[in-house]
Structure formats: structure tokens, C-alpha cells
C-alpha positions as CSV (number, residue, x, y, z in Angstrom):
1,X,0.0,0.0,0.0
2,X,1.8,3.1,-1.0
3,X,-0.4,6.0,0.3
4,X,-2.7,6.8,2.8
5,X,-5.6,6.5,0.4
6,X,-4.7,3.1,-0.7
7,X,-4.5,2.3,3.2
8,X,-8.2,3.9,3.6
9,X,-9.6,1.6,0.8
10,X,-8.4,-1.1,2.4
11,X,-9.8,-0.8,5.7
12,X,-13.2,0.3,3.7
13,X,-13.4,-3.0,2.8
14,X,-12.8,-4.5,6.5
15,X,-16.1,-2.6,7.6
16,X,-17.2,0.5,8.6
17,X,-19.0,-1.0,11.5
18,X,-15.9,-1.6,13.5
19,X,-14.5,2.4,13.1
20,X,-15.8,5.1,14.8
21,X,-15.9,7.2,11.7
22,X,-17.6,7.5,8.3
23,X,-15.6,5.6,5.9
24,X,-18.5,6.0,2.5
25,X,-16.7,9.1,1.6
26,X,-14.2,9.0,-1.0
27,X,-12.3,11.6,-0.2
28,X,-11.3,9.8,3.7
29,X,-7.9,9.1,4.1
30,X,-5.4,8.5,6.7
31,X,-6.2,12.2,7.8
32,X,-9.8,11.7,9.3
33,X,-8.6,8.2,10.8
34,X,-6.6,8.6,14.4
35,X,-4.1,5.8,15.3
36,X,-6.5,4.1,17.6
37,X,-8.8,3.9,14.6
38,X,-6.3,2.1,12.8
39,X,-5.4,0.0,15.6
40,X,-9.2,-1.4,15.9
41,X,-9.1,-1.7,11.9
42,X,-6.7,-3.8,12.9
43,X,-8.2,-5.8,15.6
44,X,-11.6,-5.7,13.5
45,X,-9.4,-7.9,10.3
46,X,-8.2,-10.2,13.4
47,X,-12.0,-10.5,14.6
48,X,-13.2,-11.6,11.0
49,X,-10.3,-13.6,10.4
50,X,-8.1,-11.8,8.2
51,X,-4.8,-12.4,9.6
52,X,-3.1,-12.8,6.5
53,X,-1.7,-10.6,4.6
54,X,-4.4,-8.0,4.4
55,X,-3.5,-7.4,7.9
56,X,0.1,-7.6,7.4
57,X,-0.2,-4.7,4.4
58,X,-2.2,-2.8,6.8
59,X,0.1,-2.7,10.1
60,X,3.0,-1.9,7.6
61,X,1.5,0.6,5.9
62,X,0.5,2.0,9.2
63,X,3.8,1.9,10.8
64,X,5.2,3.8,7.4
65,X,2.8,6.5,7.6
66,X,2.7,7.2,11.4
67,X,6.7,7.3,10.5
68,X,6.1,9.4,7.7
69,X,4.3,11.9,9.5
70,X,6.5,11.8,12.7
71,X,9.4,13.3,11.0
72,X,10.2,16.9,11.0
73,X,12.4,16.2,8.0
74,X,11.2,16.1,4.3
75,X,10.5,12.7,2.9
76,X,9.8,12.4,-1.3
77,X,10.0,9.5,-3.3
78,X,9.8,9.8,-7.0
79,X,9.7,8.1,-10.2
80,X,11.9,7.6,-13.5
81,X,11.1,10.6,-14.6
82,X,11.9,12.4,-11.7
83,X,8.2,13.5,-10.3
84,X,6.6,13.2,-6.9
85,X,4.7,10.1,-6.4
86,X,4.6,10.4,-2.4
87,X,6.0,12.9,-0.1
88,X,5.2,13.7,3.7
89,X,3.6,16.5,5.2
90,X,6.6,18.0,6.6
91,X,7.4,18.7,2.8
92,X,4.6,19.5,1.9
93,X,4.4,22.4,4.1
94,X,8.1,23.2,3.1
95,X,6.8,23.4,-0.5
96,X,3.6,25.6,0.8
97,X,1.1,22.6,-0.5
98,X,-2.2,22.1,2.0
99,X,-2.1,18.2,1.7
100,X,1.1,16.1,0.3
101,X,-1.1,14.6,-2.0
102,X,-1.3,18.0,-4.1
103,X,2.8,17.1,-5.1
104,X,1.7,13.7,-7.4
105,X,2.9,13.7,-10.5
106,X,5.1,17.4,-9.8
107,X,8.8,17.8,-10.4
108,X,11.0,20.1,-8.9
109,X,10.8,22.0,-12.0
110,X,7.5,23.3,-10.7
111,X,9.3,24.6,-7.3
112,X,12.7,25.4,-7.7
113,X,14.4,27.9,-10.6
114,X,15.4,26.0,-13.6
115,X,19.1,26.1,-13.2
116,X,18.1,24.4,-9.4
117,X,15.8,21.8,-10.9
118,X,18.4,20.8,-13.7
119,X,20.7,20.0,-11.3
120,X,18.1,17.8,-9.7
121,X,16.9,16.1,-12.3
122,X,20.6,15.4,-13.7
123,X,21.2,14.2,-10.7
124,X,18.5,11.9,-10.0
125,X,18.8,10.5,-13.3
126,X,22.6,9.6,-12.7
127,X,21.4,7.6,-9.4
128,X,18.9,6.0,-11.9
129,X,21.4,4.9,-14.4
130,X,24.7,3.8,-11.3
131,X,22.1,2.6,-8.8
132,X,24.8,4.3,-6.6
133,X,23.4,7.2,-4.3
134,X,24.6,9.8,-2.2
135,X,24.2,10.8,1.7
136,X,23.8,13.9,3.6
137,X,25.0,16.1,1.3
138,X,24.4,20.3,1.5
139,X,22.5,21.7,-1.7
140,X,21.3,25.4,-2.2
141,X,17.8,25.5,-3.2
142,X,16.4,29.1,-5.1
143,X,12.9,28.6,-5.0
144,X,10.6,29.3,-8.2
145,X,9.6,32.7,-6.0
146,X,13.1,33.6,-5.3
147,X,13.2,32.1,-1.8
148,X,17.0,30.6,-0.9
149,X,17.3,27.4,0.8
150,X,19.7,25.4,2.3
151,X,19.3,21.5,2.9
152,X,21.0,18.2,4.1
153,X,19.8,16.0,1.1
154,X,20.0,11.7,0.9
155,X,19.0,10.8,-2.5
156,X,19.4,6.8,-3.1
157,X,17.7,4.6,-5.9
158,X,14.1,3.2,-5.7
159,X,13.6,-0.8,-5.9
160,X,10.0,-2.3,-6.9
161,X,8.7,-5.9,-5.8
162,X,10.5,-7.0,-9.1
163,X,14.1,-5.7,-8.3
164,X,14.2,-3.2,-10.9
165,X,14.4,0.5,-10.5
166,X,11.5,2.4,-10.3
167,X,12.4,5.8,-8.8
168,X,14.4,7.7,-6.6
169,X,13.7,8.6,-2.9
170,X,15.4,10.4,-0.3
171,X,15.6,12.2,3.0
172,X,16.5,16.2,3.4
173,X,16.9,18.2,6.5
174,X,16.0,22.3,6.4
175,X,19.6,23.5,7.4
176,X,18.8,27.3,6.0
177,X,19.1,29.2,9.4
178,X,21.9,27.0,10.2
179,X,23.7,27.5,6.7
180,X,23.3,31.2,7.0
181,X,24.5,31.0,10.4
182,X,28.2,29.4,9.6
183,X,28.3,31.7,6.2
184,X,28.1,34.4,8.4
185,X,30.7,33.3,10.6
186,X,32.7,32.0,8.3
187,X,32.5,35.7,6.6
188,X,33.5,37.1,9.9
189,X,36.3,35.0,10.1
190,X,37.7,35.8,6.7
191,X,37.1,39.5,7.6
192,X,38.7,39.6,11.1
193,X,41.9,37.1,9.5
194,X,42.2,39.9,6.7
195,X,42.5,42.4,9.1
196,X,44.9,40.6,11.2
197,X,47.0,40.2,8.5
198,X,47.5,43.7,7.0
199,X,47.8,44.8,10.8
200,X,51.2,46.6,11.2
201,X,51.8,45.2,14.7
202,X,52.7,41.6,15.8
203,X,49.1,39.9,17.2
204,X,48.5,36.4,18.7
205,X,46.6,34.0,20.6
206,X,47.9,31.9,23.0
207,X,46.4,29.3,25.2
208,X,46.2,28.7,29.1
209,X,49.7,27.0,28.7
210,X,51.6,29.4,27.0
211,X,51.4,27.7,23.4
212,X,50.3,29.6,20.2
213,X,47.2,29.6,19.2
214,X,48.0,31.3,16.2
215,X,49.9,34.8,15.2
216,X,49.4,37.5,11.9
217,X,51.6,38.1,9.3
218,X,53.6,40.5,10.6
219,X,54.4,38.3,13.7
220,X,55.7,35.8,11.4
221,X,58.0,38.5,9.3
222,X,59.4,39.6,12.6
223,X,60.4,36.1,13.9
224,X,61.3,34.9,10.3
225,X,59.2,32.1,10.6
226,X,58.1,30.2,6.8
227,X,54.6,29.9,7.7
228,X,52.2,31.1,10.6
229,X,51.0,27.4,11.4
230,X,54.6,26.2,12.5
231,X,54.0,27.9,15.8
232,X,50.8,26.6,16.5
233,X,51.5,24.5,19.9
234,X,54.6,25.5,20.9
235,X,55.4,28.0,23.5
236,X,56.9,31.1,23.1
237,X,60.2,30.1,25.1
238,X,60.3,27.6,22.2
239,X,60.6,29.5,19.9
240,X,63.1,32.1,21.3
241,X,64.9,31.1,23.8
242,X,66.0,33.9,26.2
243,X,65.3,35.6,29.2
244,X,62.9,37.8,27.7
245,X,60.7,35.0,26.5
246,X,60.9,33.4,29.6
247,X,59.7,37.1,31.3
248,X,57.0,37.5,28.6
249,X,55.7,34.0,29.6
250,X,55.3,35.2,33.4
251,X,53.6,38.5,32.5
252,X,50.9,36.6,30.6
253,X,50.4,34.0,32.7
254,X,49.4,36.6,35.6
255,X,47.1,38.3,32.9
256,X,45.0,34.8,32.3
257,X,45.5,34.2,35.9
258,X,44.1,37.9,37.6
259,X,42.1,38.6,34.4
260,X,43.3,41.8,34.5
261,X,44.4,43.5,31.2
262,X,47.2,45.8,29.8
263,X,46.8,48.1,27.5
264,X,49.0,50.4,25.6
265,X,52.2,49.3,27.9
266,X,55.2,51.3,26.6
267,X,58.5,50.0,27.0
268,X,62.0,50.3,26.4
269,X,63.9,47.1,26.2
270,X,65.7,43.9,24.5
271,X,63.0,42.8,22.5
272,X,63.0,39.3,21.5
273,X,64.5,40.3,18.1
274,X,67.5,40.6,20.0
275,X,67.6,44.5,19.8
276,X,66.7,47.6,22.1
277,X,62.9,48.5,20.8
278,X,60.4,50.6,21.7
279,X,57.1,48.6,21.6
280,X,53.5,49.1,22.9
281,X,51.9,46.3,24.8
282,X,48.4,45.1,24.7
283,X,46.9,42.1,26.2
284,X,43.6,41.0,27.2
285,X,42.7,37.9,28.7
286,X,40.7,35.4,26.1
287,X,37.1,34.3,28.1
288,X,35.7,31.2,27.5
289,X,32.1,30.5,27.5
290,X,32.0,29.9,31.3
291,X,33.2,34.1,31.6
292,X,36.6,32.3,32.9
293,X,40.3,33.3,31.4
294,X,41.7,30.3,28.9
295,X,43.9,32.0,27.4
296,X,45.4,35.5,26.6
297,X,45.9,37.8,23.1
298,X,48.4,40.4,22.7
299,X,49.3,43.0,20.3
300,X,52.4,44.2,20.3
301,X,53.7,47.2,18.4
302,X,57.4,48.3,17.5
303,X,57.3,52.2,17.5
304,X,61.4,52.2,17.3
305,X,60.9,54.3,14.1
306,X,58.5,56.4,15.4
307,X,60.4,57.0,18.3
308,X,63.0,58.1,16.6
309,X,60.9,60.0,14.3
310,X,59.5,62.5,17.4
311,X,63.5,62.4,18.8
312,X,64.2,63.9,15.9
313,X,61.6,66.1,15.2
314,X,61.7,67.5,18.9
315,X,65.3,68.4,17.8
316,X,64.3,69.5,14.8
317,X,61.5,71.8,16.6
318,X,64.0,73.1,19.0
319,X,66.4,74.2,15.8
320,X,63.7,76.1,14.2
321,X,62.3,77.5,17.7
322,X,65.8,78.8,17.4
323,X,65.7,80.2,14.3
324,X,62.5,81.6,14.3
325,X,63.4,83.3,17.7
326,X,66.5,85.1,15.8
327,X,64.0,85.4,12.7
328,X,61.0,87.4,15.5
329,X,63.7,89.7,17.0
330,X,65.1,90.5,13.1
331,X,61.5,90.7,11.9
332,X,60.8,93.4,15.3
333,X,64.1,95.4,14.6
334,X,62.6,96.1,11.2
335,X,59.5,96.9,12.1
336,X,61.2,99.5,14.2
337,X,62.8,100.5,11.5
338,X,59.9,101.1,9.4
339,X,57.8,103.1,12.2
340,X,61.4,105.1,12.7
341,X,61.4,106.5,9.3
342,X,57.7,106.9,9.2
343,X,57.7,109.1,12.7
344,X,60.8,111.1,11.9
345,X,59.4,114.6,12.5
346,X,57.4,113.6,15.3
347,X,57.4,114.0,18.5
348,X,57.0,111.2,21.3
349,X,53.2,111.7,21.3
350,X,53.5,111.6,18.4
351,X,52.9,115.4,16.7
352,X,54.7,117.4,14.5
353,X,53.6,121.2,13.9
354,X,54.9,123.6,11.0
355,X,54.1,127.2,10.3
356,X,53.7,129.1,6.9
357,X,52.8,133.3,6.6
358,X,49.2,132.5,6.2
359,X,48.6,129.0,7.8
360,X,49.6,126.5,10.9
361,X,50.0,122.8,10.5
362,X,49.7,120.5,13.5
363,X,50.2,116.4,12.1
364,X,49.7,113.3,13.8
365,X,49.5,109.5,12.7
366,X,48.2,106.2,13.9
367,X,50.0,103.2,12.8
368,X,49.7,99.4,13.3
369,X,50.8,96.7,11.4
370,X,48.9,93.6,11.6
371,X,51.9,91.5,11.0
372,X,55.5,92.6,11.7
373,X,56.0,94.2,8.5
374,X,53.2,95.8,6.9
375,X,52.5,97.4,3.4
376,X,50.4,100.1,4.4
377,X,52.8,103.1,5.2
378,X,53.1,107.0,4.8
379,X,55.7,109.7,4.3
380,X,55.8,113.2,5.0
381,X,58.2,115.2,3.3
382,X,59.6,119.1,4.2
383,X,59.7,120.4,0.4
384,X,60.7,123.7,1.3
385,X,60.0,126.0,4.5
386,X,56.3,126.1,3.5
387,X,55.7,123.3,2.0
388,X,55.1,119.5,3.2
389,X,54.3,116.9,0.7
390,X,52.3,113.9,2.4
391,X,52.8,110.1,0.6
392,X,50.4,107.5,1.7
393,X,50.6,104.5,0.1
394,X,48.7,100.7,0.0
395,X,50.9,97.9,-1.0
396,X,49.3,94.4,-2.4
397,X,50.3,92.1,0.5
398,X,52.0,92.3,4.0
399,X,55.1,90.6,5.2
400,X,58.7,91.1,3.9
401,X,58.1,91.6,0.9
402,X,55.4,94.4,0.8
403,X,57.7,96.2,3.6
404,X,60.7,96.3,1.0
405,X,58.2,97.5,-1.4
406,X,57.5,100.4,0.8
407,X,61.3,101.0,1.4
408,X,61.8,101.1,-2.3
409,X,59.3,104.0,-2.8
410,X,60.5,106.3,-0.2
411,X,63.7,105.7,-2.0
412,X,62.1,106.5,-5.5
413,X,60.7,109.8,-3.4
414,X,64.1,110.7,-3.0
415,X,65.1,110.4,-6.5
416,X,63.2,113.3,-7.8
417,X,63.3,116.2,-5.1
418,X,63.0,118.6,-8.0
419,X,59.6,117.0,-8.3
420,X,58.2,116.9,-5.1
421,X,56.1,119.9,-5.3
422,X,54.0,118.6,-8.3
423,X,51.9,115.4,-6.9
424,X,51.0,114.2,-10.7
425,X,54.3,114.3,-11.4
426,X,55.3,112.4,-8.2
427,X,52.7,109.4,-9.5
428,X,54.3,109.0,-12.6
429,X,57.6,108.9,-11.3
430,X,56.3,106.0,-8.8
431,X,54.3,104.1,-11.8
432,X,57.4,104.1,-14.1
433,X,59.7,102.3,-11.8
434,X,57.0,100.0,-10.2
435,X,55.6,98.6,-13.6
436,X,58.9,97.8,-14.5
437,X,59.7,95.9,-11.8
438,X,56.2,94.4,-11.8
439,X,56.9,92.4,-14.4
440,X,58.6,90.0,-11.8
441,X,55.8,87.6,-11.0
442,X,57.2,87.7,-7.0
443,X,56.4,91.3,-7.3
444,X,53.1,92.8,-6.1
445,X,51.2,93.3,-8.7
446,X,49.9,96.8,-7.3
447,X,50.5,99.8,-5.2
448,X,48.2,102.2,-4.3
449,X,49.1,105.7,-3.8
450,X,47.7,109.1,-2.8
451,X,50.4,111.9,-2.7
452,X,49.2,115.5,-1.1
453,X,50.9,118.8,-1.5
454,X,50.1,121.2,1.6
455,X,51.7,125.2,0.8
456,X,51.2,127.3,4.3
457,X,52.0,130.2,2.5
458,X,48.9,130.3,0.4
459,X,46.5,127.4,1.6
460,X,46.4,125.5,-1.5
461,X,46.5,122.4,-1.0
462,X,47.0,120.0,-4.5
463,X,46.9,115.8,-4.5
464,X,47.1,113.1,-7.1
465,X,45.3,110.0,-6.8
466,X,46.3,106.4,-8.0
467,X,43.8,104.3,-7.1
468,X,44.0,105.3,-3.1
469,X,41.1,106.2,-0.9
470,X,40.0,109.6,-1.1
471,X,40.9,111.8,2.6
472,X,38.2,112.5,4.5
473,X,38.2,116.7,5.6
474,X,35.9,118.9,8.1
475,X,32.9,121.2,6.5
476,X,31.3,123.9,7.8
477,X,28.2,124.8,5.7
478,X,24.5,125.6,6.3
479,X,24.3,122.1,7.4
480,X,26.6,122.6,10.3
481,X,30.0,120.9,10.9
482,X,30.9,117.5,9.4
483,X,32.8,115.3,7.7
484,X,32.8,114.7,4.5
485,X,35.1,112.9,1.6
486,X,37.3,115.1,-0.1
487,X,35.7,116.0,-3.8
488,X,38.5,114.5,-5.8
489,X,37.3,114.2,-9.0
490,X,40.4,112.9,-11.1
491,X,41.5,109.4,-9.9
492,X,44.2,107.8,-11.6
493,X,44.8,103.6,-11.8
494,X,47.1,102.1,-9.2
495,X,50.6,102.3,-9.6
496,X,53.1,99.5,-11.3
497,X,49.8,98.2,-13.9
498,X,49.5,100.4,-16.9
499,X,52.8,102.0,-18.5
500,X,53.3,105.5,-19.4
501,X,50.2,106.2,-17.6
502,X,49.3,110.3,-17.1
503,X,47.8,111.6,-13.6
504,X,46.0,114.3,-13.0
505,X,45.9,117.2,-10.0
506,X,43.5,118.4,-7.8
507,X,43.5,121.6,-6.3
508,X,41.8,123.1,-3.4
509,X,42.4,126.3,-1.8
510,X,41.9,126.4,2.5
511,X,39.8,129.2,3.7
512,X,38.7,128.5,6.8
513,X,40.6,126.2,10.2
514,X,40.2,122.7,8.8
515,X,40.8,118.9,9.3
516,X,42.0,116.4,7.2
517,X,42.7,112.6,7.6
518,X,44.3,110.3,5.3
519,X,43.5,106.6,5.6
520,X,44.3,103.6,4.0
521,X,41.6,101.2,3.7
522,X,42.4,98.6,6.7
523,X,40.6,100.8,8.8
524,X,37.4,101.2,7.4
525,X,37.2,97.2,6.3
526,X,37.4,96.2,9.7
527,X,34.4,93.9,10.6
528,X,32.0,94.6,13.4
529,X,30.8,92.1,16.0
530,X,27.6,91.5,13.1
531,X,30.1,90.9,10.7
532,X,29.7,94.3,8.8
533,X,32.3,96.8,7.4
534,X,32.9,99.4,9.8
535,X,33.4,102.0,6.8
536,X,33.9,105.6,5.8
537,X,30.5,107.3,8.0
538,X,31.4,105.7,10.9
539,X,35.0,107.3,10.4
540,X,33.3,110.6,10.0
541,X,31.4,110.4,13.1
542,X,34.4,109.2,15.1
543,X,36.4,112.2,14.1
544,X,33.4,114.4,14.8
545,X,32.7,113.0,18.1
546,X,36.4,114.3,18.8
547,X,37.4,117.0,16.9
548,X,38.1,119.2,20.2
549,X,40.6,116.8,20.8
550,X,44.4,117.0,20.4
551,X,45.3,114.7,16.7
552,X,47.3,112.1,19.0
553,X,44.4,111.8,21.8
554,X,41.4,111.8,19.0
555,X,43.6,109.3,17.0
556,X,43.9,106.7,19.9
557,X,40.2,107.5,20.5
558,X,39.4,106.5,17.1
559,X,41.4,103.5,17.5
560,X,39.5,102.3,20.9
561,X,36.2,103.0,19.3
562,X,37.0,100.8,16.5
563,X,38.6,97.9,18.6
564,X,35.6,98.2,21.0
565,X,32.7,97.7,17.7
566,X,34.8,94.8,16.3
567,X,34.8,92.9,19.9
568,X,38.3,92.6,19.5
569,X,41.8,93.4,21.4
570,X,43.7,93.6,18.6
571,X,42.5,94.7,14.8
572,X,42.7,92.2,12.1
573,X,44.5,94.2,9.3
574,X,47.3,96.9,9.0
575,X,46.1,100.5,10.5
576,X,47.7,103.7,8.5
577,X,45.5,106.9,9.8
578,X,47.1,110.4,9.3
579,X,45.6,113.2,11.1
580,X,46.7,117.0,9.6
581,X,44.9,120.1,11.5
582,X,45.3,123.3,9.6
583,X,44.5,126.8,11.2
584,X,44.9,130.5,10.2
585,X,47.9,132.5,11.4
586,X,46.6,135.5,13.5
587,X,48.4,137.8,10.5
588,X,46.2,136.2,7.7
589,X,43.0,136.4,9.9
């Protein structure tokens, strides 16, 4: 009897009369009859005396299917052509069918991908042709709807009553969540031996007795060793054998025996390489399952180089600490220089006054560099007796190299004292030599310039403009007093970009006591605490505000102001203000 419906028939014809259920249905099968049913069909043929070998089918058949559907693993058999011709419910349910009968006459063709059910079939029929099969054997199954399995498959060949082959049948065990499980493991472990290796310190594993476990790559390297494996099970004394080993050996074994770890342990020593190292220790104990030391695993790393490496840069460091020292007080001493030839005129305050017949000059400057050397700068010039001529200039840059720039004008100034009294004159002069030079790419590519003629005799006052900020000067209209931005109208480009380039004068004449401040532009682009420009009408309102004062004290009050709106103790970019009062002599008024 080969299936439970063949086993119902059977005990149809026995009678109905000795079950406790109804057998006229067709459609019965071993699924509406309980064991104990069977077991009284059984009792019933003994009853009406059939022993024989109705009885014998029966109890067989029934000790087949209470096996079959006992078994949490999948049971099929098939025939020749590879199709289902009995499986059990277990895979059934593993194929998603309601009732195992629902797989007769299916292949796997109908459940797995083709290239899966190929490999069945080919398979199958092999066993078919050898009559040799196979045992527990791990297959990947990709089911028709993409699902991936993994099972533990016995496939062997199928004998009738006659001998001959008839089919195939087998026994497979769902191993997916354990498959996946060692992948994953195995994954880990390929990742975490990966690492090890390209690790550029020395790491092993060592047992409760002292004897490898394994080591990395770069362990082997060190201790010239052919292949990792060699040291698996000896101890390290073994394979160095030296005090130092021996030392090691004790330091570990107090690790797995406390539990306690090191880590980061620099020392200074005879390494076993047989050469003073620095190395950095770490060692943890390796827990076993019951939370219990059984072992220990250490990395250790040879800094030697490194060592050497911050040795030498700390000399290094100390050299150029040095030099840079020497390089600070040279860098100040210029700096001093620079302000000296700026200030000469000036008094300590600093203020410098000068008298003509018709007018009085007081002067006085603000001045600081945001580096040591800056390019901002000014120069004021006796012409004659009368006259003073007043350079203020903007150099691309600031360091050492926009300072010399600055020393190389006021030498240019000097070149030409029979021009000096003719500011457009002056410019062209300065533009000449600087676009000449400027066709050094180390040069900076621009100077700005604003050169200002004063005569006390007269008033007049006459300035040419390359590219500079415009002075700010005092006004006294019908408005009141204020300050306002000189109205010159001619502005030339900056010096050292265009060749041969012509620059224009301007000319005012003074009539009334008068202010006027010459600025370069570090001062008005300094940022406020909201990021802003602090800019030319805040000047003006600054001078304003302290216009009674004496130049020096409204300078530094300027100064103050501006540090105190930036929120800073210190500005961010070179400072150049020059501060010239002019009042009537009592004989002109």
C-alpha cells in the first residue's frame, strides 16, 4: 500500500462498522482516521479472520505513515522521470502545498528555478542509471519565487517488488538558518583574518599553557618564521629562547590568571628580536564561555621608528624655535625700523607742527601693522619751509616683501626732489619704476598711492590719486559741521599696472581752520561684532565726536572705538590713519 488512500480503501473494505468514523466518503484518508482507529481496523481484520496478509499490508502501511508523519524532516519519493509520487507533510508544508497529496505527479521543476531543478533532475537520473546514491549532502535551493534554501539532502535509488528500478527517494533536512549562520561566521572569520593580516603590529593568541594559538603576518616576518602554522602549539620560550621570553611567559600568565588586562604598555627594552625597541603592549585575557580566562591575546607594536621619528623632530622643533626666535627679534628690529622712518618729524606723542605766513599745520598718525612688517605706510616730506608733501601708500600684500616695497618708494621719493612739489608728477615717477619691476611675478602686482601737496604760505593744497582712498576733511556749511570725503574728482589707476600712464591734480584752496585725515583702507574694512564693514560714515562720526581733541588723543580715541565695535583686542589688518589740522595765522586772519 503506497499512500494513505490506498491504506483507507483497504480498511473500507474491513467494515465500517468496527471504526468510529464515516468511511462512504471517498475523499477519507489517513487524515480523518486517528491511530487508535487504525489500531481497531486492525483488531476488527483479526476479529473476522483476516490475519493474512491484508493485515500484514495494513500494520505496515500504518507503521510507514505514522513514521512518515513523525518526521520533522522532508521525505519524497519519485519516479523515473523524476516526479513526486509520495512525499510527507513536513514537505509539503516546506513546499507551501495544503495536503502532500497535491505534489503527485510534480517535479521540482514546478518549485525550484530551472538552473536548481536541472541540477536535480541530472542528478536523479545519474542515481537511476549507477544505482549508486549519495548521503547527507548540503544543496542550495532558489525557490521558483526567489526564496533561498539550504538542505542536508540523501537521494538513493528506488527498488520495486521485481528488483528493478523504479524511482528515486530520499531524506533532506531544512539546514537554511543554520547554513546562513556558519556563512556568516565563516564571513566574519575571513574578515577579522584579513585584518589581522595587513595589521602593522605583531598579534597572537595563546592558550592557558603558553602555546600559540595562532599569530598575523607580521608576527611571522618579525620572527622569520616560513609559515604562521609552525607555531601553533609550541610555547613562546620555544621559539626564542632567552630571558625575555621566559619574562613575557610570566607577564601573561598573571594576565589569564588575575584577568586583568594591559593596555598600551610602553617600553623600552631587549626585545626578542635581540635588539633595544620601543614597543606598545596590549593584552587582554581570552574568556571562555563559562566568563573564565583560557587564554590570553596580545598585540604588540614596534614604535622604534617612530620613536626616533618625534627624537628627531623634537630636535628639529627646537632648531627652528631657534631660528624663528632670531627670525622674530630680526622681523621686530625692522618693524622699528619702518615706524622710525615713518615718525621722523614727530614727536614722542606723536605730533609734529609747522608754520607758513598764512597757515599753521599740526600732524599726527596712527600706525599698526597687523603683521611685523606691513604694506600700508606714509611719508611726510619738508619740500621747502612752507611746503610739506604727504605720501600714503597701500601695497598688495603684507610681510617682507610688501615692507621692502615700501622702502623702495621712499627711496624713489628721493630720486626726484626737483619734483616733489608737483603730486602728478610724483605718481608717474612711482608708476614708471613699479611697472617695470612688476613684471617679476614675485612682485606685487599693485601699489596704491595718494600723494598730497600742503603750501602754508597760500592754503592751497594739491593731491594726485592712483587708485587710493580719497581723505576725509571737516565742513562747515548751512548744514553745520561735518565730515565729509574730499571731492576728488580725477583718480588715476594704481601704480606698477598700466605703462606710461598720465595723472591728474587736484587743487583746493583752504579758507577756513580745517581737518584732514588720510586713511588707508584697513581701517574702514574692519568687521563689526555683526560681521559688517565698519566703513567711511562711521569714520566721520568718530572724528566728529572728537574733533576738540588733540590729533594724537582723537587718533587713539578713534582707534578704541573701533577695537571696542569689532569685539576685539587687537584689529585684524594693517592701521595707516594720518591726522593733519590746519588753522589760520593771527596775520592772515
Amino acid at each position: 500500500m503506497d499512500s494513505p488512500r490506498e491504506l483507507s480503501d483497504a480498511l473500507k473494505s474491513i467494515g465500517q462498522e468496527t471504526l468510529n468514523v464515516d468511511l462512504s466518503d471517498d475523499d477519507a484518508t489517513l487524515e480523518n482516521i486517528s491511530v487508535a482507529d487504525l489500531r481497531k481496523a486492525l483488531e476488527a481484520a483479526h476479529t473476522l479472520g483476516r490475519q493474512g496478509e491484508q493485515k500484514r499490508e495494513i500494520e505496515s502501511t500504518l507503521l510507514f505513515w505514522q513514521l512518515m508523519e513523525s518526521l520533522p524532516d522532508h521525505v519524497f519519493f519519485k519516479d523515473r522521470r523524476s516526479r513526486f509520487t509520495c512525499i510527507n507533510h513536513s514537505l509539503a508544508q516546506f513546499f507551501g502545498f495544503n495536503h502532500p497529496d497535491e505534489a503527485i505527479g510534480k517535479s521540482d521543476f514546478d518549485q525550484f528555478q530551472k538552473e536548481y531543478a536541472t541540477a536535480k533532475f541530472e542528478t536523479e537520473q545519474e542515481i537511476i542509471k549507477t544505482r549508486q546514491g549519495w548521503y547527507f549532502r548540503e544543496e542550495r535551493d532558489l525557490h521558483s519565487d526567489g526564496r533561498e534554501k539550504w538542505v542536508l539532502t540523501t537521494k538513493l535509488p528506488l527498488y520495486d517488488l521485481n528488483g528493478d528500478i523504479c524511482g528515486t527517494f530520499g531524506l533532506s533536512r531544512d539546514i537554511t538558518d543554520q547554513k546562513r549562520a556558519e556563512l556568516e561566521l565563516d564571513r566574519q572569520h575571513h574578515l577579522l583574518d584579513a585584518i589581522i593580516k595587513i595589521m602593522p603590529c605583531r598579534i597572537f593568541v595563546r592558550d592557558a599553557n603558553d602555546r600559540f594559538l595562532m599569530i598575523n603576518e607580521e608576527y611571522r616576518k618579525a620572527f622569520d618564521l616560513k609559515t604562521r602554522e609552525e607555531v601553533v602549539g609550541k610555547k613562546l620560550s620555544e621559539i626564542r629562547d632567552n630571558d625575555q621570553a621566559r619574562r613575557i611567559e610570566d607577564i601573561d600568565a598573571e594576565i589569564i590568571r588575575t584577568g586583568k588586562p594591559v593596555i598600551n604598555d610602553l617600553e623600552f627594552s631587549q626585545s626578542l628580536l635581540g635588539k633595544q625597541r620601543w614597543v606598545l603592549n596590549s593584552k587582554v585575557p581570552l574568556m571562555g564561555l563559562d566568563g573564565k580566562p583560557e587564554g590570553i591575546v596580545g598585540m604588540t607594536h614596534d614604535i622604534t621608528e617612530q620613536k626616533h621619528a618625534e627624537e628627531q623632530a623634537r630636535a628639529t622643533g627646537e632648531v627652528l624655535a631657534k631660528k624663528n626666535q632670531q627670525f622674530e627679534t630680526e622681523l621686530l628690529v625692522a618693524r622699528q625700523l619702518q615706524e622710525q622712518l615713518m615718525s621722523m618729524g614727530f614727536d614722542d606723542r606723536p605730533m609734529l607742527k609747522r608754520s607758513g605766513k598764512r597757515w599753521n599745520l599740526e600732524a599726527s598718525y596712527l600706525y599698526t601693522p597687523s603683521h611685523h612688517l606691513a604694506g600700508d605706510f606714509f611719508y611726510l616730506i619738508p619740500i621747502s619751509e612752507n611746503q610739506l608733501g604727504i605720501l600714503v601708500c597701500d601695497v598688495m600684500g603684507h610681510g617682507i616683501k610688501a615692507a621692502l616695497v615700501t622702502m623702495l618708494i621712499r627711496g624713489l621719493m628721493l630720486e626726484t626732489p626737483v619734483l616733489l612739489g608737483e603730486p602728478d608728477k610724483v605718481l608717474q615717477h612711482l608708476n614708471e619704476a613699479l611697472t617695470a619691476l612688476a613684471e617679476d611675478e614675485r612682485f606685487p602686482r599693485f601699489v596704491t598711492a595718494l600723494y598730497t601737496v600742503i603750501d602754508l604760505d597760500n592754503g592751497e593744497v594739491r593731491l594726485a590719486n592712483a587708485g587710493h582712498l580719497a581723505p576725509i576733511w571737516r565742513v562747515q556749511d548751512t548744514s553745520g559741521t561735518h565730515f565729509e570725503l574730499c571731492p576728488v574728482e580725477k583718480i588715476g589707476p594704481a601704480l606698477g599696472l598700466i605703462p606710461e600712464e598720465i595723472f591728474n591734480s587736484n587743487q583746493f584752496l583752504l579758507t577756513d581752520m580745517t581737518e584732514i585725515l588720510f586713511f588707508t583702507d584697513g581701517i574702514i574694512e574692519q568687521k563689526t561684532k555683526s560681521g559688517e564693514e565698519w566703513g567711511v560714515e562711521n569714520l566721520e562720526e568718530a572724528v566728529l565726536d572728537h574733533e576738540s581733541d588733540e590729533l594724537p588723543e582723537q587718533l587713539r580715541a578713534i582707534a578704541e572705538e573701533l577695537k571696542e565695535v569689532a569685539g576685539a583686542k587687537e584689529l585684524s589688518d594693517d592701521v595707516c590713519i594720518i591726522a593733519v589740522r590746519l588753522s589760520p595765522t593771527e596775520q592772515s586772519s
